[in-house]
Residue, then its C-alpha position, 0 to 999 in steps of 0.5 A: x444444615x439449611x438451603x440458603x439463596x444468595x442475591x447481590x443488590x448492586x447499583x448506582x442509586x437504591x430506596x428502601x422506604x421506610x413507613x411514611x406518608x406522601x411528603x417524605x419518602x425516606x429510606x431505610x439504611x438496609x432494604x426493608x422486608x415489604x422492599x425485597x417481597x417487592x422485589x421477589x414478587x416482581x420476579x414472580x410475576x405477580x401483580x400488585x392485586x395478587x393478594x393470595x399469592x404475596x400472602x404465599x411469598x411472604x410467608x415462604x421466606x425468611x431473610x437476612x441482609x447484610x450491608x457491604x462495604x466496598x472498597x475503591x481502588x486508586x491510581x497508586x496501587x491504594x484503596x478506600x473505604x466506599x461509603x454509603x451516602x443518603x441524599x434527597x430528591x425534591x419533587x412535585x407530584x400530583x394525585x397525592x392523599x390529602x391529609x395523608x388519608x382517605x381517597x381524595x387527593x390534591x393537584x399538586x403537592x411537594x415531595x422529598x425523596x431520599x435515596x441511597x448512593x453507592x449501596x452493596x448488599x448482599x440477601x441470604x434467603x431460605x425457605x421457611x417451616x411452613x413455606x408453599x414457595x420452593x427455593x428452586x422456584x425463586x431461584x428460577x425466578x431471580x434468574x429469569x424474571x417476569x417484571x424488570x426488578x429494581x432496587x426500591x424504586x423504578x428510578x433505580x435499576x440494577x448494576x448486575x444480576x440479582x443471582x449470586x449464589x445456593x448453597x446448604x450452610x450451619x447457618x446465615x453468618x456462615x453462609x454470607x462469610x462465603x460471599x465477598x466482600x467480607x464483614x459488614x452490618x448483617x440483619x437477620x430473622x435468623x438468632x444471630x449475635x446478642x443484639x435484636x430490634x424492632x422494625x415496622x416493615x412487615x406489608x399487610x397484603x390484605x391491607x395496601x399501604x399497612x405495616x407492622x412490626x417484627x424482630x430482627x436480630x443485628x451483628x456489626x456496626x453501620x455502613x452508612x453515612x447520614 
């Protein structure tokens, strides 16, 4: 039996981005591990530079997500499917990267930012075999948080508390069929199903704005509507 913490990520707008550079921002269909270490982290307290302690955070904590699907109920007693929708934001922004790279930066330059409308997920994390972070001490945490937490981007607050559950299960699937609404695409660190992918969300603390790779393992099919 393993220790899982339970959190719901719910509201009108989330972006989970995906590695890029300063003209496009996409996001990601499910929130990235770099996002939700983010998220924790502000919670935590910890600041941006806090290097030794985002290097603590990130390896304490094995996650897992599954994409919900929600359903809308209508005035004559039916309901729908609630798809999720991407959608792009134009902006124009100053100090951006010239080239992308280096330290000098242009005056103004122009942006497109997608966001995610209409997303549920719900988070199963646990603590890993050589973790220096408790459950208890994030659970406190997501309870009470230091910094506001938003869903990616500071544009996109939060619909309810992140805390929804901690409970000991066999493993995650079992663990997140406890949680409604029931079924959804579900991406783990945890062996699950017969399907793995490689994604580059991993943060290198020690270098801002860096990734790498890691693997995750997929059950269930896509939520989300291009």
């Amino acid at each position: 039996m393993r220790d899982y913490l339970i959190l719901k990520l719910l509201g009108p707008m989330q972006a989970w981005g995906e590695h890029t550079f300063e003209g496009f921002r996409p996001s990601a269909n499910f929130p990235t591990r770099s996002g939700l270490l983010g998220l924790l982290g502000a919670c935590l307290g910890i600041k941006r530079n806090g290097r030794e302690q985002l290097q603590q955070l990130a390896d304490s904590v094995g996650i897992a997500v599954r994409v919900d699907s929600r359903r809308l109920a209508r005035s004559n007693g039916t309901s729908r499917t609630l798809r999720t929708i991407k959608m792009i934001d134009y902006h124009t922004i100053k100090g951006a990267r010239k080239d992308y790279i280096g330290l000098k930066s242009h005056e103004t330059i122009q942006t497109w930012r997608e966001y995610l409308y209409d997303a549920e997920y719900t988070v199963a994390l646990w603590s890993n075999s050589n973790s220096t972070l408790t459950l208890d001490e994030l659970e406190k945490a997501v309870k009470q948080p230091h910094f506001t937490p938003y869903l990616g981007r500071r544009s996109c607050p939060l619909s309810r508390p992140l805390f929804q559950a901690r409970f000991k299960s066999i493993d995650v699937m079992e663990a997140l069929k406890v949680i409604p609404p029931h079924g959804g695409t579900v991406s783990s660190e945890e062996p699950i199903g017969d399907r793995m992918k490689r994604v580059r969300d991993v943060p290198l603390i020690h270098q801002p704005r860096q990734f790498t790779s890691r693997n995750i393992y997929v059950h269930g099919g896509d939520h989300v509507s291009e």
